[in-house]
N, CA, C, O and CB atoms as a CASP TS submission, in Angstrom:
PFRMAT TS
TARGET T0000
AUTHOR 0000-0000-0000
METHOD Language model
MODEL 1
PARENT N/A
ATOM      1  N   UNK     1      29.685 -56.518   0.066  1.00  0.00           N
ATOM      2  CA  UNK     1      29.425 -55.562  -0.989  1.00  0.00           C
ATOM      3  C   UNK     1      30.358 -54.368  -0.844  1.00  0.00           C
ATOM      4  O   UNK     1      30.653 -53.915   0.262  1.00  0.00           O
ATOM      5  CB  UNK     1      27.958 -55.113  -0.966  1.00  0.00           C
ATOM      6  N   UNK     2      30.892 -53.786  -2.188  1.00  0.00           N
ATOM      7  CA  UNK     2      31.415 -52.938  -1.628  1.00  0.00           C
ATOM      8  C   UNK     2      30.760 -51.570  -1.536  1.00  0.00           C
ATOM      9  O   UNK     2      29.605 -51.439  -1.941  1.00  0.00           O
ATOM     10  CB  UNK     2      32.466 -52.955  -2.101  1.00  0.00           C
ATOM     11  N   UNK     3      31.468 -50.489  -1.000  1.00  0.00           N
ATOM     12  CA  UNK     3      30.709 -49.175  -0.448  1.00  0.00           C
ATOM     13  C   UNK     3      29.938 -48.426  -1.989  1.00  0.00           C
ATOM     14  O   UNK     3      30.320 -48.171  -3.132  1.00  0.00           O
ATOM     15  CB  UNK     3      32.116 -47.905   0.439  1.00  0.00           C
ATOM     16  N   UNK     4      28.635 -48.283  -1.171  1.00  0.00           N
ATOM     17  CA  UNK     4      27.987 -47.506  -2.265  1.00  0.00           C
ATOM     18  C   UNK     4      26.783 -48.593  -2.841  1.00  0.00           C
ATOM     19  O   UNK     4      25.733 -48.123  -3.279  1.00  0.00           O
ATOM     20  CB  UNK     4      29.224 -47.026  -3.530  1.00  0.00           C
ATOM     21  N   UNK     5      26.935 -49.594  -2.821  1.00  0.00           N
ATOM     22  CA  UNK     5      26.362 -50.845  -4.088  1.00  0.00           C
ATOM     23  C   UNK     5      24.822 -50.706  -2.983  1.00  0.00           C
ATOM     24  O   UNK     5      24.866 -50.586  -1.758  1.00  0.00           O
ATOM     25  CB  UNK     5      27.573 -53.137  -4.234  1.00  0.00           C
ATOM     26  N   UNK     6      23.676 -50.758  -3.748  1.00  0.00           N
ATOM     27  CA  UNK     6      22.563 -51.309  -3.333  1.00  0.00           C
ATOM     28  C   UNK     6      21.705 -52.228  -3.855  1.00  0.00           C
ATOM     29  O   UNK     6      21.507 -52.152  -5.068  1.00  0.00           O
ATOM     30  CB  UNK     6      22.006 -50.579  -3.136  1.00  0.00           C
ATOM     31  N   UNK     7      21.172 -53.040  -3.262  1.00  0.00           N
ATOM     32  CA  UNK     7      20.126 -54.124  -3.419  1.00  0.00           C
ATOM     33  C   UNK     7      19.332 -54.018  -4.988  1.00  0.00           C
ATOM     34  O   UNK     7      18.344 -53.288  -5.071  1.00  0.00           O
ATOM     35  CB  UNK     7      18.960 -53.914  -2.094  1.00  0.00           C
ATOM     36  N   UNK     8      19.803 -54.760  -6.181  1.00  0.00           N
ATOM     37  CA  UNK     8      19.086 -54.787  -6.637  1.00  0.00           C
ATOM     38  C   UNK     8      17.663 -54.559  -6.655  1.00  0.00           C
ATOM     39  O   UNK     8      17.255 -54.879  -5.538  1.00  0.00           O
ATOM     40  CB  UNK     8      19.387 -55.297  -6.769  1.00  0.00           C
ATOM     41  N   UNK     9      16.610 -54.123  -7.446  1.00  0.00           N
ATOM     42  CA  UNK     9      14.994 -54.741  -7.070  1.00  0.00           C
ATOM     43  C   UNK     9      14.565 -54.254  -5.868  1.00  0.00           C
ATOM     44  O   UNK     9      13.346 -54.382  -5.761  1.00  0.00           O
ATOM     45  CB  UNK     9      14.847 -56.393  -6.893  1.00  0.00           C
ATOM     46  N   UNK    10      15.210 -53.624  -4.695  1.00  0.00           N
ATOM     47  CA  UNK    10      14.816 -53.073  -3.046  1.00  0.00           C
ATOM     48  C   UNK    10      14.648 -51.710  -3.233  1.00  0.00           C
ATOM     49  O   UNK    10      15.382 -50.879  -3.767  1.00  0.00           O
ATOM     50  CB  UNK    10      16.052 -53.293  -1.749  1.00  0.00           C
ATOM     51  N   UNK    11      13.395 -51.602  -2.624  1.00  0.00           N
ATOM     52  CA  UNK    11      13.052 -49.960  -3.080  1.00  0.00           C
ATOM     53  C   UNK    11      14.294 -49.125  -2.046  1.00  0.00           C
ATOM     54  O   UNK    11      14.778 -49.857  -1.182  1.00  0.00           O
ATOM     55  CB  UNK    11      10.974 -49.354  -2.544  1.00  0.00           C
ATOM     56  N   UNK    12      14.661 -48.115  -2.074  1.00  0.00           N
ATOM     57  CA  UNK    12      15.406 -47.442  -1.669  1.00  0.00           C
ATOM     58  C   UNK    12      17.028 -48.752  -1.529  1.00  0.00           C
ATOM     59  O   UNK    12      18.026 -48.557  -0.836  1.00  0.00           O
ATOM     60  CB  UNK    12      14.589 -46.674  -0.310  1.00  0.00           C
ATOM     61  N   UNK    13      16.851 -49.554  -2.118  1.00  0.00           N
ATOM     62  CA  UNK    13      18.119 -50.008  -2.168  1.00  0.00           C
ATOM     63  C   UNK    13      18.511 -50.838  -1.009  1.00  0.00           C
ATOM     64  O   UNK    13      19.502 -51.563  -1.089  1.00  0.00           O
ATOM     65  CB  UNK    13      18.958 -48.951  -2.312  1.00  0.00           C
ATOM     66  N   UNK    14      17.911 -50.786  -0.116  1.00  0.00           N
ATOM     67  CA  UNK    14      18.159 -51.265   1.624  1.00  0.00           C
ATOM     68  C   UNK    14      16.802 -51.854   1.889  1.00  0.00           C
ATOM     69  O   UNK    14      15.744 -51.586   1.319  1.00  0.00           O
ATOM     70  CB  UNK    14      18.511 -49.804   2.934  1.00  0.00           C
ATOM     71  N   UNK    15      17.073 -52.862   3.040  1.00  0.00           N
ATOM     72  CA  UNK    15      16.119 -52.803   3.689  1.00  0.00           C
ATOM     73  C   UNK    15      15.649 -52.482   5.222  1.00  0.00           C
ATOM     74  O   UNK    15      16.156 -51.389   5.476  1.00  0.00           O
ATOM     75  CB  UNK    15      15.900 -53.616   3.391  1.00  0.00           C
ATOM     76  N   UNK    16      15.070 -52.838   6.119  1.00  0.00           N
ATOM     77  CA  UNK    16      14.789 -51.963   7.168  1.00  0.00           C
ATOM     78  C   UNK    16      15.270 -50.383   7.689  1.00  0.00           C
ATOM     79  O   UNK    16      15.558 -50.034   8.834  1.00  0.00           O
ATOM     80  CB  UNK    16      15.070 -52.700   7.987  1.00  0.00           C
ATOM     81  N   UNK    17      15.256 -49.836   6.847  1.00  0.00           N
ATOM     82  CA  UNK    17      15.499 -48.642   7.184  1.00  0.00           C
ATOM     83  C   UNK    17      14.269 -47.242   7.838  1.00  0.00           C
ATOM     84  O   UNK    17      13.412 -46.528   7.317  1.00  0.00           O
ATOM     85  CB  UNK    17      16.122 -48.387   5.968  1.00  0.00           C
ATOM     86  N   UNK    18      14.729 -47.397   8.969  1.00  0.00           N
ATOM     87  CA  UNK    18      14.043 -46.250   9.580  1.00  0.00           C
ATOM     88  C   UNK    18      14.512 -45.199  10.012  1.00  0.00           C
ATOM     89  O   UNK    18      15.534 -45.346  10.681  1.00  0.00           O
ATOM     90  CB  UNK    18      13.486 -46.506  10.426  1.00  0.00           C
ATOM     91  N   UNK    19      14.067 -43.953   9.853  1.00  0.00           N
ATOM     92  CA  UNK    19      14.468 -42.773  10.242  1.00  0.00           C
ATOM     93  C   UNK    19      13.910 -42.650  12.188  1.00  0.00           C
ATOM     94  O   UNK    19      12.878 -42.816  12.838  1.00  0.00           O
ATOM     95  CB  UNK    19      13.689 -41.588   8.997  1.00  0.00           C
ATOM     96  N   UNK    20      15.116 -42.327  12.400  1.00  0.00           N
ATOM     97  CA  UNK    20      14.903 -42.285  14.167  1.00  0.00           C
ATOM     98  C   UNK    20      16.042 -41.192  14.648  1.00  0.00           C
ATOM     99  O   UNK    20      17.034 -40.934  13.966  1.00  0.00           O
ATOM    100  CB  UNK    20      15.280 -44.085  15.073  1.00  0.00           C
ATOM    101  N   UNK    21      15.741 -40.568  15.967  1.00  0.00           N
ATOM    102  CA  UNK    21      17.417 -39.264  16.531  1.00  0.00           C
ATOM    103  C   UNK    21      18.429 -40.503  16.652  1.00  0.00           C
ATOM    104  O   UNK    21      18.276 -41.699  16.404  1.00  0.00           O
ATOM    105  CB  UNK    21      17.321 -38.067  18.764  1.00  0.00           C
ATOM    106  N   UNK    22      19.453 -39.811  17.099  1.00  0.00           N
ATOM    107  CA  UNK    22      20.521 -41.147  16.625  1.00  0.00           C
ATOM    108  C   UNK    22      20.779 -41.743  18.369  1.00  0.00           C
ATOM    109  O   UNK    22      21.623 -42.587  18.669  1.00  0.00           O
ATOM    110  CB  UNK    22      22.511 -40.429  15.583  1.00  0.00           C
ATOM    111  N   UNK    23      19.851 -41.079  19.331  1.00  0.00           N
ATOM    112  CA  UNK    23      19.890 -41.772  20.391  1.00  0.00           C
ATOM    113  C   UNK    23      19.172 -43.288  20.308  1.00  0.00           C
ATOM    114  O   UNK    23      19.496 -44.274  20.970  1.00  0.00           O
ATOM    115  CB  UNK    23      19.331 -40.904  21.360  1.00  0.00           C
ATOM    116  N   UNK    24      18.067 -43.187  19.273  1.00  0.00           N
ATOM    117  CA  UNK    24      17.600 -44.784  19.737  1.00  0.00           C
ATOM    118  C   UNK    24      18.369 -45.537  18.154  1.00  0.00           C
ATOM    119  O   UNK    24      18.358 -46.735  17.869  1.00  0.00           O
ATOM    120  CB  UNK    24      15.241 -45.061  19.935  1.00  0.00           C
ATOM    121  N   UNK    25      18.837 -44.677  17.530  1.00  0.00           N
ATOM    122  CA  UNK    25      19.870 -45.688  16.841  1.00  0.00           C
ATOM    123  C   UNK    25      21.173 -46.750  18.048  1.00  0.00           C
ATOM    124  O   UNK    25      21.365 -47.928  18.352  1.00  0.00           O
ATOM    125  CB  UNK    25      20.890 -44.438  15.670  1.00  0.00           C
ATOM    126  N   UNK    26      21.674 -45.578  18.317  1.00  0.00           N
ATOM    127  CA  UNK    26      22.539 -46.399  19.508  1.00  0.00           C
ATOM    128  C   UNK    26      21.967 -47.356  20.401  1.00  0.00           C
ATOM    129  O   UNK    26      22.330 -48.518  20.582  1.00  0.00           O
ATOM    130  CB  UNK    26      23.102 -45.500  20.458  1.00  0.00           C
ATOM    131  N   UNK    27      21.139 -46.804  20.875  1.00  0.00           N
ATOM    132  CA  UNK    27      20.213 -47.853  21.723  1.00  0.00           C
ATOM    133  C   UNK    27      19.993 -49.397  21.065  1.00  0.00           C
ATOM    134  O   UNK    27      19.967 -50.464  21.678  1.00  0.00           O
ATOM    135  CB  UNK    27      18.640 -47.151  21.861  1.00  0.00           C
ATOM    136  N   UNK    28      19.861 -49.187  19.774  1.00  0.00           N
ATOM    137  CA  UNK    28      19.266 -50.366  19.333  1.00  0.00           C
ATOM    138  C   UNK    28      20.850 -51.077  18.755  1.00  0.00           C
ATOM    139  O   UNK    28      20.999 -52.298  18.702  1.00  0.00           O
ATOM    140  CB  UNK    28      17.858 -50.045  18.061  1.00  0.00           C
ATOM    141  N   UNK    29      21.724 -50.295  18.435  1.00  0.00           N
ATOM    142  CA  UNK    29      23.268 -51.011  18.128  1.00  0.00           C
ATOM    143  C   UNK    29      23.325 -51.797  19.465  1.00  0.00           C
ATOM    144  O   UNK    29      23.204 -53.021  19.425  1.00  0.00           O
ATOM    145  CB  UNK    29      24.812 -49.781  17.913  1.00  0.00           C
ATOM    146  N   UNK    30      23.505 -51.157  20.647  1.00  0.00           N
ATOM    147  CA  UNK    30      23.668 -51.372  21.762  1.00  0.00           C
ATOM    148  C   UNK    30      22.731 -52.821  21.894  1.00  0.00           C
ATOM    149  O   UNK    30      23.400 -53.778  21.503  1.00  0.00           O
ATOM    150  CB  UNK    30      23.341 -50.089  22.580  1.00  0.00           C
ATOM    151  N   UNK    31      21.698 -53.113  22.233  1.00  0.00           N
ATOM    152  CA  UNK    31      20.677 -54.214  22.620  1.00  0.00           C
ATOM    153  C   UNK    31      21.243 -55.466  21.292  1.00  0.00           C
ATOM    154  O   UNK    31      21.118 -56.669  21.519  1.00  0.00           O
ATOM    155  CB  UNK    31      18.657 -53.501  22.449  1.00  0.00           C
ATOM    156  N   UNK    32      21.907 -54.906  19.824  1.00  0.00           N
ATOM    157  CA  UNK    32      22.379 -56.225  19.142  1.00  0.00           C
ATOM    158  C   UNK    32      23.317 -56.541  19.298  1.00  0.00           C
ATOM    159  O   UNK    32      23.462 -57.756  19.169  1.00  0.00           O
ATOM    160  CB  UNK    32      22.386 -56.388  18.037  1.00  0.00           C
ATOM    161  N   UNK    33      24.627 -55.686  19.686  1.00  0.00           N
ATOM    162  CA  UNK    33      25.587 -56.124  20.473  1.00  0.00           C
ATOM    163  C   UNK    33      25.784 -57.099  21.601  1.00  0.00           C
ATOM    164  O   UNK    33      26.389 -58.142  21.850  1.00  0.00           O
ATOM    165  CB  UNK    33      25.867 -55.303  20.805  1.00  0.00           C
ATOM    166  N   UNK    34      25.081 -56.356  22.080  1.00  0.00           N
ATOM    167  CA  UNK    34      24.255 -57.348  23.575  1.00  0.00           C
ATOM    168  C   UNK    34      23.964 -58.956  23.306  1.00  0.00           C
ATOM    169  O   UNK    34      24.370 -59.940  23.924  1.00  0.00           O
ATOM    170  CB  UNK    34      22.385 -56.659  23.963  1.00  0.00           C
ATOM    171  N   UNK    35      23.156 -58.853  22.213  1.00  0.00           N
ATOM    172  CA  UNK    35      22.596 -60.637  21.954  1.00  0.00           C
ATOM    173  C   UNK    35      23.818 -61.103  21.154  1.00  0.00           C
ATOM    174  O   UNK    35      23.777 -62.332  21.095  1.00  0.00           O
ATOM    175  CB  UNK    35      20.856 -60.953  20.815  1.00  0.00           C
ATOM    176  N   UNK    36      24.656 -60.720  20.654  1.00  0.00           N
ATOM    177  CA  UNK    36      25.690 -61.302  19.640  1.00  0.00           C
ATOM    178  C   UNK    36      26.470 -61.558  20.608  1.00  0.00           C
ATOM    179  O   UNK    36      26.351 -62.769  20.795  1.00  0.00           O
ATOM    180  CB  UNK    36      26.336 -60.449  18.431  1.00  0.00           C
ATOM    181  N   UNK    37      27.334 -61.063  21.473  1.00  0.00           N
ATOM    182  CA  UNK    37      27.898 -60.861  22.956  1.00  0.00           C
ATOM    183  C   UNK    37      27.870 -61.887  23.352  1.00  0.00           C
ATOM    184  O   UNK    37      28.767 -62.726  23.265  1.00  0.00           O
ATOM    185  CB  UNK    37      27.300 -60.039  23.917  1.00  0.00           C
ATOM    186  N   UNK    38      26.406 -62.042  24.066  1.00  0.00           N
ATOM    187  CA  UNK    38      26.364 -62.763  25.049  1.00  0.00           C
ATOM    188  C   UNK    38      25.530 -64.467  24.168  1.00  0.00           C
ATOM    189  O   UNK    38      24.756 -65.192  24.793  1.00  0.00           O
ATOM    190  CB  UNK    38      25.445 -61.752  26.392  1.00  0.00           C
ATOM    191  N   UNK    39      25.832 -64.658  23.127  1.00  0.00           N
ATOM    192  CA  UNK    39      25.546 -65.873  22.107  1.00  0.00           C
ATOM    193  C   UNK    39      24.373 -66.159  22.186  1.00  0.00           C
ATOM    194  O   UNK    39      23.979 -67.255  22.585  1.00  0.00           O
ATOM    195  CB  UNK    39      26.245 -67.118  22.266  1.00  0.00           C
ATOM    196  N   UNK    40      23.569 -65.138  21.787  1.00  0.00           N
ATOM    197  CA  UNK    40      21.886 -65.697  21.695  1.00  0.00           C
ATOM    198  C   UNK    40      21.681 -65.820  19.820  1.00  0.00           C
ATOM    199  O   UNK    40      21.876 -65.014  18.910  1.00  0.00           O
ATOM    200  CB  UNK    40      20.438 -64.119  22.603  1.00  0.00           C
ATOM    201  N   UNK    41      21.240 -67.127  19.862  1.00  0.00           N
ATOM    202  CA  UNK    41      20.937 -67.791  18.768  1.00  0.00           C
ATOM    203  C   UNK    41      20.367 -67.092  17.720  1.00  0.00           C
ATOM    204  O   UNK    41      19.708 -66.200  18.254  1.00  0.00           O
ATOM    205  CB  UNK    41      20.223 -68.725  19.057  1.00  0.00           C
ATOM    206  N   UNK    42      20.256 -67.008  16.458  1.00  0.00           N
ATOM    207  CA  UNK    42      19.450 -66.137  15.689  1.00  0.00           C
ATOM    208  C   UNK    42      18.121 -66.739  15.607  1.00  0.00           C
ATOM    209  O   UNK    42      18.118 -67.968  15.672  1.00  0.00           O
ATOM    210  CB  UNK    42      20.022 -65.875  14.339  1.00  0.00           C
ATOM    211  N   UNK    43      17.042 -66.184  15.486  1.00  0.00           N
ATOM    212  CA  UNK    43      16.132 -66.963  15.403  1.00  0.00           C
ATOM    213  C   UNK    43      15.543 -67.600  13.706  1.00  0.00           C
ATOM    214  O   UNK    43      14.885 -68.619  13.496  1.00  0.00           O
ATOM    215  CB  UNK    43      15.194 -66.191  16.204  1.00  0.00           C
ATOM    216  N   UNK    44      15.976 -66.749  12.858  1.00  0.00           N
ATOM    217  CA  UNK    44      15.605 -66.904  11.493  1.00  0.00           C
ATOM    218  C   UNK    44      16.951 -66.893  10.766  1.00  0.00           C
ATOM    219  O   UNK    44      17.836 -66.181  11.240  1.00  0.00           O
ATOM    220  CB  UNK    44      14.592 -65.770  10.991  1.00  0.00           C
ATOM    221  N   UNK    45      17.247 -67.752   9.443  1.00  0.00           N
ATOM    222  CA  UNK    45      18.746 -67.578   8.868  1.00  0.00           C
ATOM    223  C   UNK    45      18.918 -66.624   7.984  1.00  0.00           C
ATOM    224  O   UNK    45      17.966 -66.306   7.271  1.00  0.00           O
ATOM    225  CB  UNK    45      19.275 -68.709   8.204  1.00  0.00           C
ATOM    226  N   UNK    46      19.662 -66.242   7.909  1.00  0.00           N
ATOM    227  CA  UNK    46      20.326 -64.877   7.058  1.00  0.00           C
ATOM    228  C   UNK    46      19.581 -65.229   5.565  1.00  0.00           C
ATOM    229  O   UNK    46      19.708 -66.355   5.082  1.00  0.00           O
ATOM    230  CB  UNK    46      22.470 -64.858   6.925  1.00  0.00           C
ATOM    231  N   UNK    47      18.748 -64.112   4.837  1.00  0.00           N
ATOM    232  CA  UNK    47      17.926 -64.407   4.111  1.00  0.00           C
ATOM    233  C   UNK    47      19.222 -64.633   2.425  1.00  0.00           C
ATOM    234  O   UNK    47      19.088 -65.455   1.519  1.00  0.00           O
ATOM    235  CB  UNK    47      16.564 -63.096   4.279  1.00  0.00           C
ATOM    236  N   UNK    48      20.444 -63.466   2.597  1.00  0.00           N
ATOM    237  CA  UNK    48      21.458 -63.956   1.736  1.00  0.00           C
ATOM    238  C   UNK    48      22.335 -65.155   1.731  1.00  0.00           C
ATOM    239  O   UNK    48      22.732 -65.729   0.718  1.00  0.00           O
ATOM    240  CB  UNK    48      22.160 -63.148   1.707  1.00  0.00           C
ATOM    241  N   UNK    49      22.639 -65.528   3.154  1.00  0.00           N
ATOM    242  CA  UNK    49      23.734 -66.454   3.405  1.00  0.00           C
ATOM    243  C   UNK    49      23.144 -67.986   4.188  1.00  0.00           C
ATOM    244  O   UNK    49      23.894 -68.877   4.586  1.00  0.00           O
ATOM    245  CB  UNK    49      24.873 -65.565   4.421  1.00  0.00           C
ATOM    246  N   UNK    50      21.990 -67.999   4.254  1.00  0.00           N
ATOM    247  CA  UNK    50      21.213 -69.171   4.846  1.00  0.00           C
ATOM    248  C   UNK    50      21.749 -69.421   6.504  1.00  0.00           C
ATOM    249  O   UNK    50      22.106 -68.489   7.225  1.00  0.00           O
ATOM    250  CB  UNK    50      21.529 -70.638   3.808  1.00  0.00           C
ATOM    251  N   UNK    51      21.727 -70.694   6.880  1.00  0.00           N
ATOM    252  CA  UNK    51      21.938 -71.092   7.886  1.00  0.00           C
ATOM    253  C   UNK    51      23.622 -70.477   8.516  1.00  0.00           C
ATOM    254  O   UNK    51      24.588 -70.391   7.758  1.00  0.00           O
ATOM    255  CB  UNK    51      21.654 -72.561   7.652  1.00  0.00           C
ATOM    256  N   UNK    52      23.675 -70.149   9.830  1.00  0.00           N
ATOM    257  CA  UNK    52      25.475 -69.439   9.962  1.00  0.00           C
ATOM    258  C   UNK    52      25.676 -69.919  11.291  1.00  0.00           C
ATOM    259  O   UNK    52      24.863 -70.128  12.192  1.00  0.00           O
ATOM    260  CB  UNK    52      25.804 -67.399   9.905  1.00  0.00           C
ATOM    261  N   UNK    53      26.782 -70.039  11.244  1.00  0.00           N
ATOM    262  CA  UNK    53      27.155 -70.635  12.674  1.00  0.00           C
ATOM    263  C   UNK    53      27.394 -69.053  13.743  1.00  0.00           C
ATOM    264  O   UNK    53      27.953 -68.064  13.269  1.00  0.00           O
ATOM    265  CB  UNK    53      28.926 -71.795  12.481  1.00  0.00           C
ATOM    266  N   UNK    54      26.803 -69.097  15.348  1.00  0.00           N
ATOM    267  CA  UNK    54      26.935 -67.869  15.480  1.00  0.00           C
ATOM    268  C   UNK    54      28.113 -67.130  15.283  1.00  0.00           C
ATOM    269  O   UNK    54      27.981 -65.943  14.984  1.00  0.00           O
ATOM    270  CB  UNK    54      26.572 -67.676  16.447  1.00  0.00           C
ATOM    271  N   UNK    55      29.597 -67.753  15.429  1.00  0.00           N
ATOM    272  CA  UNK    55      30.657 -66.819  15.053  1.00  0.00           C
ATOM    273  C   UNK    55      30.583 -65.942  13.626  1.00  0.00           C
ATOM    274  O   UNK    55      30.703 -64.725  13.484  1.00  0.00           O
ATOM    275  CB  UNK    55      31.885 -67.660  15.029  1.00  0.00           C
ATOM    276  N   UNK    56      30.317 -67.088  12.513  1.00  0.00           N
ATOM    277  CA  UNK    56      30.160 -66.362  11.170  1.00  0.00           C
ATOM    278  C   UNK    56      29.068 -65.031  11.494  1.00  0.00           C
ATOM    279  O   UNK    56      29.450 -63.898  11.202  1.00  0.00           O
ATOM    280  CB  UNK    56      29.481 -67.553   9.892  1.00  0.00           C
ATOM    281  N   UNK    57      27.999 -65.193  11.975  1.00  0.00           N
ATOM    282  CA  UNK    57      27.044 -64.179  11.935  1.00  0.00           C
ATOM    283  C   UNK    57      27.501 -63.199  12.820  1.00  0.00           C
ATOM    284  O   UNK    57      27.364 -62.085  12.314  1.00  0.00           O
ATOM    285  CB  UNK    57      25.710 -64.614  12.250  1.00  0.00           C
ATOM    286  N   UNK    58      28.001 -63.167  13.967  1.00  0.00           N
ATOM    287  CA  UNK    58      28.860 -62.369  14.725  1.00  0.00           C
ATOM    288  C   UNK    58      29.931 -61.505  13.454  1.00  0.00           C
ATOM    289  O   UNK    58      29.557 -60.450  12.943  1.00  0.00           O
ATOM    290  CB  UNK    58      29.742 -63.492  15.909  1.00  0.00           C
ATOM    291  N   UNK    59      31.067 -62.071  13.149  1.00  0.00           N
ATOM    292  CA  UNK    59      31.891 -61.742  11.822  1.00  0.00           C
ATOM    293  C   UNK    59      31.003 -60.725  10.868  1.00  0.00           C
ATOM    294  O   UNK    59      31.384 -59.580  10.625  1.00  0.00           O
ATOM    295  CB  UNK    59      32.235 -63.250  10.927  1.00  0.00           C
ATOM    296  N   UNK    60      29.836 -61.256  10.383  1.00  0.00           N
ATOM    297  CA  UNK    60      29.459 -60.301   9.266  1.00  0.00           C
ATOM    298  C   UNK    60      28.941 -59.354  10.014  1.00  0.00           C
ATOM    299  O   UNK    60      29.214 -58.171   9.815  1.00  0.00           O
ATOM    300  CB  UNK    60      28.492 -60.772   8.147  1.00  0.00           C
ATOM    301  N   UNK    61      27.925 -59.857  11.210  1.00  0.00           N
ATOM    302  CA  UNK    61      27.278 -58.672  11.981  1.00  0.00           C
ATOM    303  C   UNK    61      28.606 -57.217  12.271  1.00  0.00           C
ATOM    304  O   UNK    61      28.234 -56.047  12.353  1.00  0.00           O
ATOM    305  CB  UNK    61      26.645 -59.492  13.727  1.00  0.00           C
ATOM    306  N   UNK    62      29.874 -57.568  12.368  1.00  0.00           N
ATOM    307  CA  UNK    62      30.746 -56.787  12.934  1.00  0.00           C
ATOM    308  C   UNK    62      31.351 -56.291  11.557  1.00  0.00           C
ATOM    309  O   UNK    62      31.979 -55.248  11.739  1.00  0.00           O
ATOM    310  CB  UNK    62      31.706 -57.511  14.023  1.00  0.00           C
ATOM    311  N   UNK    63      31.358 -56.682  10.319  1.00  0.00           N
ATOM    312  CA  UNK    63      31.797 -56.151   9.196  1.00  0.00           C
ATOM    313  C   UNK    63      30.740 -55.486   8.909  1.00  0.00           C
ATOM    314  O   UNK    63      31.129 -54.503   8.278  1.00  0.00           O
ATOM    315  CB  UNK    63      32.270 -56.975   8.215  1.00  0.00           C
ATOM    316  N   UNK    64      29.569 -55.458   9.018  1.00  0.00           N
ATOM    317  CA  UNK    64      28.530 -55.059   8.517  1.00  0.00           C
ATOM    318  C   UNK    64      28.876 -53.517   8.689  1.00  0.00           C
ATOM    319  O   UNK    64      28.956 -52.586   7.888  1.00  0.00           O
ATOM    320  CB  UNK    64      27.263 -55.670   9.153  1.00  0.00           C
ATOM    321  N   UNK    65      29.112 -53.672  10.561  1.00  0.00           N
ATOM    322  CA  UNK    65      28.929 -52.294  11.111  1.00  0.00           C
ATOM    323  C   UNK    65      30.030 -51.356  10.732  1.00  0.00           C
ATOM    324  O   UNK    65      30.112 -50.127  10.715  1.00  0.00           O
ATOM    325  CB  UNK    65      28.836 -52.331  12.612  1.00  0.00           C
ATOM    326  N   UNK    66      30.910 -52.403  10.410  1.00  0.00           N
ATOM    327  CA  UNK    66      32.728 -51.314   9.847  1.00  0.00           C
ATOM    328  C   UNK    66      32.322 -50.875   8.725  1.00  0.00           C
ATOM    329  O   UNK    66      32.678 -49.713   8.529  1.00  0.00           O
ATOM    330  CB  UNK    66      34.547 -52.254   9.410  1.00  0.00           C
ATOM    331  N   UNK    67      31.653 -51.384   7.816  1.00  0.00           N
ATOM    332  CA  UNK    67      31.105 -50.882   6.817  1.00  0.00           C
ATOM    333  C   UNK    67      30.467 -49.208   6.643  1.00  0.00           C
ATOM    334  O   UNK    67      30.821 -48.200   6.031  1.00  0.00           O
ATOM    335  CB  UNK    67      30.215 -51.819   6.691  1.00  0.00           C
ATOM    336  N   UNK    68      29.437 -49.552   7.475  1.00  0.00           N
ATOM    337  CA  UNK    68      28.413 -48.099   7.622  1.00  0.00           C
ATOM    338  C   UNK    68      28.958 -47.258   8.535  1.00  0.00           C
ATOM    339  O   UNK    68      28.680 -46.062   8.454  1.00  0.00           O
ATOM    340  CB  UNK    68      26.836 -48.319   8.176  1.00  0.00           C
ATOM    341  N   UNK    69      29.971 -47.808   9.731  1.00  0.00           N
ATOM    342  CA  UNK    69      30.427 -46.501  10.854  1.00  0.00           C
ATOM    343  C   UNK    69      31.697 -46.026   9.893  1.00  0.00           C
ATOM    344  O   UNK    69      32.327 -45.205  10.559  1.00  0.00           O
ATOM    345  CB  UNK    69      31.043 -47.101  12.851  1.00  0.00           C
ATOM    346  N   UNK    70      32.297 -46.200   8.662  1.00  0.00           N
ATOM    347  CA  UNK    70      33.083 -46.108   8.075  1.00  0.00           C
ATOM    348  C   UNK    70      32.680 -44.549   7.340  1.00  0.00           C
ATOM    349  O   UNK    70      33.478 -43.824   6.745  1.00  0.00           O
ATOM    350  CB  UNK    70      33.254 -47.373   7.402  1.00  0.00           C
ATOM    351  N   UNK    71      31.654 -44.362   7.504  1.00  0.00           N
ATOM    352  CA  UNK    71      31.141 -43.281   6.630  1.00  0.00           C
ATOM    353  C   UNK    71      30.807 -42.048   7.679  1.00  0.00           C
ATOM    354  O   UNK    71      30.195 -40.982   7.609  1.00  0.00           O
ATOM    355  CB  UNK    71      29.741 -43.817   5.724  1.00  0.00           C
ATOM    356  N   UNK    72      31.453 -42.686   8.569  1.00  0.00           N
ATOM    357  CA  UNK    72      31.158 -41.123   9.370  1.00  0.00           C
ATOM    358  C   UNK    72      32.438 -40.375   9.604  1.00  0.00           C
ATOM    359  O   UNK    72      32.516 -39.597  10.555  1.00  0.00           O
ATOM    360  CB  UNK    72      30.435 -41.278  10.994  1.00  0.00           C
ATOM    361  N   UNK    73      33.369 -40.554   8.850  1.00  0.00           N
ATOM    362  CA  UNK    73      34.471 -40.029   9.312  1.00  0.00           C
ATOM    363  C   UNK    73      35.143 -39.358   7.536  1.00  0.00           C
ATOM    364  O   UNK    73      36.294 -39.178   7.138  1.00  0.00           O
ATOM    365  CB  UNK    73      35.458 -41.415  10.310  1.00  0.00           C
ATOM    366  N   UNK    74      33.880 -39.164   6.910  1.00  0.00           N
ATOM    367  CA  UNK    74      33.611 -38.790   5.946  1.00  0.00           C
ATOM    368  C   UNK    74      33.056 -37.359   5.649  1.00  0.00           C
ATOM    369  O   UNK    74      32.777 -37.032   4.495  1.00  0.00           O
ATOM    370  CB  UNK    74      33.020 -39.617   5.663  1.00  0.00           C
TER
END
């Protein structure tokens, strides 16, 4: 998607979004890094893109994040 676009039909446009200090944001980048890393399986398939092989999900997981850390230098 490109920057800006939100979720049809999704209240606030996103989903899981929680407000937290940005220490346990990192924390929690940190612990998905970790399982993508070290090739732990997804347990459920990507509810847009279905079944992914872990590299593909690795790939978007890592575009995902260029995406949103893209906006801090904003």
């Amino acid at each position: 998607m490109p920057k800006g676009v939100w979720i049809p039909g999704v209240g606030k446009g996103t989903f899981e979004m929680d407000d937290m200090p940005i220490r346990n944001v990192v924390e929690r980048v940190r612990l998905a890094w970790g399982r993508l890393n070290n090739g732990e399986q997804a347990k459920v398939h990507s509810p847009p893109f279905g079944k992914m092989t872990h590299e593909d999900r690795t790939r978007r997981n890592l575009r995902q994040a260029e995406r949103h850390l893209g906006f801090l230098d904003q």
